[in-house]
C-alpha positions in Angstrom: -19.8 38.1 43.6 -18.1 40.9 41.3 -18.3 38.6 38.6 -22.4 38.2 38.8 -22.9 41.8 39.1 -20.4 42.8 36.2 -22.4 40.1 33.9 -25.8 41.7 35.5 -24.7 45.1 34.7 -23.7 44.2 31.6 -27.6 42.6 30.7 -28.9 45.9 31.9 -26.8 47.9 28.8 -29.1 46.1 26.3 -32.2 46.5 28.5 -31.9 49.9 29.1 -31.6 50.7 25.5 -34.3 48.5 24.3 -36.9 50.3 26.7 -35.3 53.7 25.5 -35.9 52.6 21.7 -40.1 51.6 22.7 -40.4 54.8 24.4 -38.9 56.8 21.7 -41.1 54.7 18.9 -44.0 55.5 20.8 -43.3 59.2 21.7 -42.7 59.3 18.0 -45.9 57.0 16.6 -48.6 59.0 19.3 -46.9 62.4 18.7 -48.7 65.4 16.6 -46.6 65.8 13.0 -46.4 69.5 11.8 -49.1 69.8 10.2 -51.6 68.4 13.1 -50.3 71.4 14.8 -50.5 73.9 11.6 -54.4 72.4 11.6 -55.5 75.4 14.4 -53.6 77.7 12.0 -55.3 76.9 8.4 -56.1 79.8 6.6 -59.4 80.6 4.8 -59.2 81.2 1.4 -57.6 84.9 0.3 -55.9 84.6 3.5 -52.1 83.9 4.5 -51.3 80.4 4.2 -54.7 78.8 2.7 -54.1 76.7 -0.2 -55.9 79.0 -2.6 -54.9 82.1 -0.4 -51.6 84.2 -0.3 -48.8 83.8 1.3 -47.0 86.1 2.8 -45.0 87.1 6.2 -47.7 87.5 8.8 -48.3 86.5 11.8 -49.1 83.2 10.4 -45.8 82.4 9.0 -44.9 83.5 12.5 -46.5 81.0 14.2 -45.1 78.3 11.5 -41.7 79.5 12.6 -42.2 78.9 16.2 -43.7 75.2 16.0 -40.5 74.5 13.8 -38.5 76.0 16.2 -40.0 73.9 18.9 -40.1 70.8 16.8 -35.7 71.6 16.5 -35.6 71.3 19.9 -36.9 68.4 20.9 -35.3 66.6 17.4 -38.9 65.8 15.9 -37.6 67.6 12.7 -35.0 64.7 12.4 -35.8 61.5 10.7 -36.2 58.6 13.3 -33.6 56.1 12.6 -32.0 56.9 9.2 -31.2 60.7 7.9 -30.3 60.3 3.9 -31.1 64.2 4.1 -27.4 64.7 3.1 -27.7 63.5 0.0 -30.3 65.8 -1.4 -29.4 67.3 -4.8 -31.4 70.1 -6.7 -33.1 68.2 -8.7 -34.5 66.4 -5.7 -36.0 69.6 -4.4 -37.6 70.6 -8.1 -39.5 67.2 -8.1 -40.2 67.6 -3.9 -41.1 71.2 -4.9 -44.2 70.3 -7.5 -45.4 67.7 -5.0 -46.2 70.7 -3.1 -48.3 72.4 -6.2 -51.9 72.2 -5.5 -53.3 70.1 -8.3 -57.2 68.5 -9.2 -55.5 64.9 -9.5 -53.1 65.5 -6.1 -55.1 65.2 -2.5 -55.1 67.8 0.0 -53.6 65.5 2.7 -50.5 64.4 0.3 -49.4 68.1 -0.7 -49.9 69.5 2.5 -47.8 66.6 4.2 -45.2 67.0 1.4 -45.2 70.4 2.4 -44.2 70.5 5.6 -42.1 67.7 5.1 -40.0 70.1 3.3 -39.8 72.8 5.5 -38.0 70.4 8.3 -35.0 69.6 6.0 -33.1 71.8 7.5 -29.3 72.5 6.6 -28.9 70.7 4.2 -31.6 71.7 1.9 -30.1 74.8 1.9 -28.3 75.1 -0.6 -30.0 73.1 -3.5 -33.0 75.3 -2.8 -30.2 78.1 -3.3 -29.6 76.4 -6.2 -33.6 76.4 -7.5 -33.7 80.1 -6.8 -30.6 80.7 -9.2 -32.7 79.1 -11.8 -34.6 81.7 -14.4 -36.2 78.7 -15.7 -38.0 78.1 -12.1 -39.6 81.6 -11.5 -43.0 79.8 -10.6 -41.4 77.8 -7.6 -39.6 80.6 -6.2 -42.0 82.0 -4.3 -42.3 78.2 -2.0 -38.5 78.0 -2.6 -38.0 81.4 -1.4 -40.0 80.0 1.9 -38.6 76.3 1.9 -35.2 78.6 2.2 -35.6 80.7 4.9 -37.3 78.1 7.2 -34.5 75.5 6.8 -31.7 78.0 6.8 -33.5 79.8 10.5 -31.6 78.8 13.2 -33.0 77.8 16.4 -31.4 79.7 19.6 -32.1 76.9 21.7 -31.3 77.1 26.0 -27.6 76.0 25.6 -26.8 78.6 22.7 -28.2 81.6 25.1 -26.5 80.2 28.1 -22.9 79.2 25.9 -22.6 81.5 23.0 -21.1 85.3 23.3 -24.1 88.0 23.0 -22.0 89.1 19.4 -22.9 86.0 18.0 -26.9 85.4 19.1 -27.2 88.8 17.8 -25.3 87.8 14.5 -28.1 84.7 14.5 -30.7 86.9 15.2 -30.2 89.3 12.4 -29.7 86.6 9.9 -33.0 85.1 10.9 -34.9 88.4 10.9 -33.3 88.5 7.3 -34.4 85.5 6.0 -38.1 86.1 7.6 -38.1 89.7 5.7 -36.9 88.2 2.0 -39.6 85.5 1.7 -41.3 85.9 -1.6 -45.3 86.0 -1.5 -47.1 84.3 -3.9 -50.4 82.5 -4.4 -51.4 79.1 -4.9 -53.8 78.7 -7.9 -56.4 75.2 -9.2 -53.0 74.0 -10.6 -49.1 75.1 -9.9 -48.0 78.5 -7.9 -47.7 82.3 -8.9 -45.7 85.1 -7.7 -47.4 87.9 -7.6 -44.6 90.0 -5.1 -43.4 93.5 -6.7 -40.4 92.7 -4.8 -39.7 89.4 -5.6 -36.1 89.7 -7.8 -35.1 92.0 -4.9 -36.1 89.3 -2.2 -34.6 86.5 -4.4 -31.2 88.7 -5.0 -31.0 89.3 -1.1 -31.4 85.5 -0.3 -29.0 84.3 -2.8 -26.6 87.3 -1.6 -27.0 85.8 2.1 -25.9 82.1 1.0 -23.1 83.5 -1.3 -21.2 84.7 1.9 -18.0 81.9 2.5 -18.6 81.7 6.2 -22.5 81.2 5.6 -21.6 79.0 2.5 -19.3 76.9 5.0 -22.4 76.9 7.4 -25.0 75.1 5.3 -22.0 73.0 3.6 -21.1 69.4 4.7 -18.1 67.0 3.6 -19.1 63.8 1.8 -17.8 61.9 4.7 -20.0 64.1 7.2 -22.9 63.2 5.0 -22.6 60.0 5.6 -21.7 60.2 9.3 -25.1 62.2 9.7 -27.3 59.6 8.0 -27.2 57.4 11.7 -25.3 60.2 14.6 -28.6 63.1 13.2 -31.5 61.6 13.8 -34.0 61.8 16.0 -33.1 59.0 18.6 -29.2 60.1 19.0 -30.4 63.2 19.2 -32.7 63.0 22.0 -30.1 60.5 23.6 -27.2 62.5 23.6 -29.0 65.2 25.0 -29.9 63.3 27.8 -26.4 63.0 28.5 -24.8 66.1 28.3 -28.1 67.4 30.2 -29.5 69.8 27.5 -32.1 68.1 27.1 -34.4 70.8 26.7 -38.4 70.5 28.1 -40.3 71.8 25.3 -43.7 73.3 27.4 -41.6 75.0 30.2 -38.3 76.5 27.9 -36.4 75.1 30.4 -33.6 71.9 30.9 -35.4 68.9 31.6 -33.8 67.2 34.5 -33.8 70.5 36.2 -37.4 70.7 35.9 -37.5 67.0 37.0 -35.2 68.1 40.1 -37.3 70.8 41.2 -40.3 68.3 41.2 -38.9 65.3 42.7 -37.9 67.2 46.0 -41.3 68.2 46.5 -42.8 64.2 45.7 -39.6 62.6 47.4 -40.0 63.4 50.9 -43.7 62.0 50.8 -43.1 59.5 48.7 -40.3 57.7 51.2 -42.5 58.3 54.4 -45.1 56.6 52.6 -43.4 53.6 51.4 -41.1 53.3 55.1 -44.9 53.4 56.7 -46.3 50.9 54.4 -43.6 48.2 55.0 -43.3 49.0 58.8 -47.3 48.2 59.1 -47.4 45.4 56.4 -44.8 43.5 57.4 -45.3 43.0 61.3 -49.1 42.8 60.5 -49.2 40.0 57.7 -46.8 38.2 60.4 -49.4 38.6 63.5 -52.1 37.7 61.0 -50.4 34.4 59.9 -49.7 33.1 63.2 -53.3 33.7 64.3 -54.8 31.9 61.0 -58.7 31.0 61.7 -59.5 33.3 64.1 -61.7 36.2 64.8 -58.7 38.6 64.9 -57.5 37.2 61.2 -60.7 37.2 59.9 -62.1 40.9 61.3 -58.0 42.1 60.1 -58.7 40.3 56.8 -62.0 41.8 55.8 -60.9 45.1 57.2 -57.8 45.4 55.2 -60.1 44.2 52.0 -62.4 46.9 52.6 -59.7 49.7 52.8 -58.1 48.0 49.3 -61.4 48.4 47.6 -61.7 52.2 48.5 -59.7 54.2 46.0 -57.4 57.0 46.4 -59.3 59.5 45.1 -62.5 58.6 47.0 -61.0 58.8 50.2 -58.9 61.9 49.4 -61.9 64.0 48.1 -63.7 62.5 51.6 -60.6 63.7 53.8 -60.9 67.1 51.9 -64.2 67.8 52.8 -64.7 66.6 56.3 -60.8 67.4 57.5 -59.5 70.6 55.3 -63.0 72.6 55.1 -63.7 75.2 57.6 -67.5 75.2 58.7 -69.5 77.8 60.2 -68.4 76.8 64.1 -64.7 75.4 63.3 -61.4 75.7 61.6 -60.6 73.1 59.6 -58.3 70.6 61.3 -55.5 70.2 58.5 -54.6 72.7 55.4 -56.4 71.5 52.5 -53.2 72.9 49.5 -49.4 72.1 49.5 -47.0 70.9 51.6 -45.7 74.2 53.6 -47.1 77.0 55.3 -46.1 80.4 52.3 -43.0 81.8 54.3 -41.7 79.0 56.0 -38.5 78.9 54.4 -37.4 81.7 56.8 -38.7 79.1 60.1 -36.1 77.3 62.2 -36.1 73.5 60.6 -38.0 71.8 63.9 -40.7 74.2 63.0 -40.3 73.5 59.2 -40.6 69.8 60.0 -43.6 70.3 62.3 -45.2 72.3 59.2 -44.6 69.9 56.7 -45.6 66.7 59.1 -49.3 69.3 59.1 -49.8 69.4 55.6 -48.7 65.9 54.7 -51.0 63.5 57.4 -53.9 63.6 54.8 -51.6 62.6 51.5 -49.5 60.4 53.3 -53.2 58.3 54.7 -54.0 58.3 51.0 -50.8 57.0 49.6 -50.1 54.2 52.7 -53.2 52.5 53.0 -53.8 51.3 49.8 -50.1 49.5 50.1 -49.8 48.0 53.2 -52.9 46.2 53.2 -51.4 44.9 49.6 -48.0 43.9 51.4 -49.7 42.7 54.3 -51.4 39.9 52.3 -48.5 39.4 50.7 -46.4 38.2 53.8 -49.2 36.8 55.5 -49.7 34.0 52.5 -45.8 33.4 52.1 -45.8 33.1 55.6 -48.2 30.5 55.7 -46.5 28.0 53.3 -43.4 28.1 54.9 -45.4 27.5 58.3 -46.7 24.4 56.6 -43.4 23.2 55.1 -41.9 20.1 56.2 -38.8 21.6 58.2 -41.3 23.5 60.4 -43.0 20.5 61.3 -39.5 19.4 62.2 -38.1 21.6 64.1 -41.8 22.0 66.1 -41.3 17.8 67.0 -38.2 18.9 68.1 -39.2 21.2 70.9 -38.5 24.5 69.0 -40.5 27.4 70.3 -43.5 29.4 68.1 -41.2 32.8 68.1 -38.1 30.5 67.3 -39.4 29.0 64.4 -41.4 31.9 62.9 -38.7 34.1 63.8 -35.7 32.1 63.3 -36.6 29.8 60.6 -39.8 30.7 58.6 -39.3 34.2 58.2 -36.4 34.5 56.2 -37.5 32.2 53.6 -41.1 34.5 53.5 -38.7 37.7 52.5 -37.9 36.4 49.1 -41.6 37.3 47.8 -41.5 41.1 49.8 -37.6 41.0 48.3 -39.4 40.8 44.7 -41.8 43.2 45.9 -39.1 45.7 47.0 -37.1 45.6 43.6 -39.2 48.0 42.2 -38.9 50.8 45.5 -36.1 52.8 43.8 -38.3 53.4 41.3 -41.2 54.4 43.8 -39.5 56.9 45.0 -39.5 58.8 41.6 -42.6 59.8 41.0 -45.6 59.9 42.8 -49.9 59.8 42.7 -51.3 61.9 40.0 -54.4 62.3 42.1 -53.2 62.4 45.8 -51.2 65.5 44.3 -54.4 67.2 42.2 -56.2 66.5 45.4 -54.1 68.2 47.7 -52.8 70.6 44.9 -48.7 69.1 45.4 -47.0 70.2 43.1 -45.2 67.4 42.8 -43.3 65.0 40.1 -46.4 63.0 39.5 -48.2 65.6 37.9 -45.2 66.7 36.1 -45.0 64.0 34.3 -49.1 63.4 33.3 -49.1 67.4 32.4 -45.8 66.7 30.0 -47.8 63.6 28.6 -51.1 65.6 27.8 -49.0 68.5 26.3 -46.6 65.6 24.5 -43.7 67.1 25.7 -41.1 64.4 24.4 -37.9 65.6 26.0 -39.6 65.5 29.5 -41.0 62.3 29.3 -37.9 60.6 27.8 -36.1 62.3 30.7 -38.2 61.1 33.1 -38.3 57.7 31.8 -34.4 57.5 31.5 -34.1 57.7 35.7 -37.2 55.6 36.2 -35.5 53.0 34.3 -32.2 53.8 35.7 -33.9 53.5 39.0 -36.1 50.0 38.4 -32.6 48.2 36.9 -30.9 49.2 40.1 -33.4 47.6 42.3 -33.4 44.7 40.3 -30.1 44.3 40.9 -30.4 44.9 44.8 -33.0 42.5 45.1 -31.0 39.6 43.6 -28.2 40.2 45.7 -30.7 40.3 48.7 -32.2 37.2 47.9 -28.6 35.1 48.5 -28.5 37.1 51.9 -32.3 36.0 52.9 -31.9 32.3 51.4 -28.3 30.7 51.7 -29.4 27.9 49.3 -29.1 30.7 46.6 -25.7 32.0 47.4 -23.5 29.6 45.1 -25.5 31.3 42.5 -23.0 34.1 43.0 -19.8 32.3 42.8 
């Protein structure tokens, strides 16, 4: 037995990281690139940040800062896969530079694109833009250089830093970035090429190449040929994102807050529902699909069999909207019967917890109707069918030629060998219980992990729905493996299986 769920556990390793490479392609492939989110923030032209406009240090260029910032801390900046960053060189930036000139025979899409590309470099851009600035020779590049600079040199005070790092060293950060903002050079972007047109430009240029000149920011921006190579496959992306899952700082990027506690909070709320629901479902379906099966053909089955059709054909949100209205709306004679919003009365935390429970049991009748029917008139079909077959198998018609009793040989013999379909249908339960309906909870305004997790998709916040996806996963694998263990206890024939 310990040897089958070692070699189990060790088939879920690969699994688990295969889903968690999909799910990171596709964050990646459906997610908005810098310049989708820069589209709100185009400038006309003679304004900052048009391509035949000015630049300068506005509010514009504040904005840019803060979509970088968020794009840091969720590692979109990174490169997916592969980071050969590292191993940029000035001349690399002089040529990335000039892709970023505005140009009759260049497209719009390209140079922009190029653009931005540039300004998520990061560290170590740094210092070969350093280097362009140095150059006399470069004067009409300085002014995006000057920019290019100060955007990959900022450094992002992310949730850990505020929470880790002394209050003398965020304020160092924070004047070095306020520095950096200050020193970018205008300059305008003509038909062909730039021009700096800033009266203070050799003082802005001076004050940024006086900034890197400093050993210990030098030794900040710097990086060991052997780290370069290191970085090109532990900073990307995908390690990124992973490892942040496991140290927990994974960081939700539409609530500035840590993921999983976000995630916590929610759950909480969706749990308690969600495993009254899914209890109720299987304590209904399962005795249900067994009274149906042993009264095949008659009126009973059929009028339980078209009335459990007809509640499967109603949807969730129809019925819930219906329950609203009739059951939560207060008309001109009566109160309504249940609260129509949440799941607790505002001040109950303070009640006794009988009271609490008797509060919460209030508010959640009408969810927990919407969430149950739909599944136990699935299940009960379910274990009426495999019922059935094993009622027609050969060993029934046995053991009923040898005298057996009807509750004997449903009880005793047929309805162990119908678990092994509900069994299947149970692996996934663990995983039920994270998460919860997107409607049921807009319905009855739950705030509840369901609708975490759709608002974190519309906003495409990454972090959170990796995070969520890591326990779902986590959660689906485990049931997996508790099923196949259940099935050797429900049918002996698969124990050796185990050995």
């Amino acid at each position: 037995m310990f040897a089958y769920i070692l070699k189990r556990l060790l088939w879920m390793i690969p699994t688990f990281f295969g889903i968690l490479v999909i799910n990171f392609a596709v964050l990646r492939l459906s997610g908005m690139s810098l310049t989708d989110h820069l589209s709100a923030e185009s400038m006309q032209p003679g304004k900052e940040g048009d391509g035949g406009g000015r630049r300068t240090t506005g509010t514009t260029n504040r904005n840019l800062q803060n979509y970088i910032d968020r794009f840091r801390r969720s590692g979109n900046d990174l490169p997916a896969l592969i980071n050969l960053r590292g191993f940029l060189t000035k001349d690399d930036l002089v040529a990335w530079l000039r892709r970023t000139e505005p140009s009759p025979d260049r497209r719009e899409s390209e140079r922009s694109s190029a653009e931005k590309s540039l300004w998520l470099c990061g560290r170590y851009a740094v210092l070969p833009l350093a280097e362009v600035l140095r150059d006399d020779t470069l004067g009409d590049l300085h002014g995006p250089a000057s920019l290019a600079f100060s955007l990959c040199a900022h450094t992002t005070v992310t949730r850990t830093m505020n929470d880790t790092l002394p209050s003398a060293q965020l304020t160092g950060l924070q004047r070095d970035n306020g520095l950096l903002s200050d020193q970018r050079i205008a300059y305008r972007s003509l038909e062909r090429g730039f021009a700096t047109d800033d009266p203070q430009a050799a003082a802005k240029r001076a004050a940024l190449l006086a900034f890197i000149d400093q050993p210990e920011t030098k030794r900040r921006y710097d990086a060991s040929l052997a780290g370069r190579w290191l970085a090109m496959v532990t900073e990307t992306g995908f390690v990124d994102i992973c490892g942040k899952m496991l140290n927990g700082t994974l960081e939700s990027e539409s609530r500035k807050d840590y993921a999983f506690k976000i995630i916590n909070e929610r759950w909480g709320i969706s749990l308690g529902i969600t495993f009254v629901s899914i209890v109720l479902a299987w304590l209904i379906s399962i005795p249900l699909g067994i009274r149906s099966a042993r009264r095949q053909g008659t009126l009973e089955d059929a009028a339980t069999t078209q009335s459990l059709f007809f509640l499967w054909s109603l949807p969730s949100m129809f019925v819930g909207t219906l329950l609203l209205h009739y059951l939560c709306t207060d008309s001109s004679t009566d109160k309504a019967w249940f609260p129509s919003s949440g799941l607790w009365t505002p001040g109950a935390e303070a009640w006794p917890w009988w009271q609490r429970l008797g509060d919460w049991s209030w508010h959640a009748v009408l969810p927990l109707i919407c969430l149950t029917y739909g599944s136990f008139t699935e299940l009960s079909r379910y274990m009426r069918g495999q019922l059935l077959d094993q009622l027609s198998s050969d060993y029934v018609r046995t053991a009923r030629a040898k005298g057996c009793s009807e509750d004997r040989i449903v009880y005793g013999h047929a309805l162990r060998n119908s678990l092994i379909t509900m069994i299947t249908l149970g692996s996934g339960l663990l995983a039920g219980l994270f998460g919860g309906s997107v409607i049921v909870e807009t319905i009855f305004s739950i705030p509840g992990l369901g609708w975490l997790i759709f608002d974190a998709s519309v906003q495409q916040d990454a972090p959170l729905v990796m995070a969520s996806t890591v326990i779902f996963v986590g959660l689906l694998l485990l049931g997996i493996l508790i099923a196949d263990l259940c099935y050797g206890l429900a049918d002996p024939r698969l124990r050796g299986k185990y050995d």
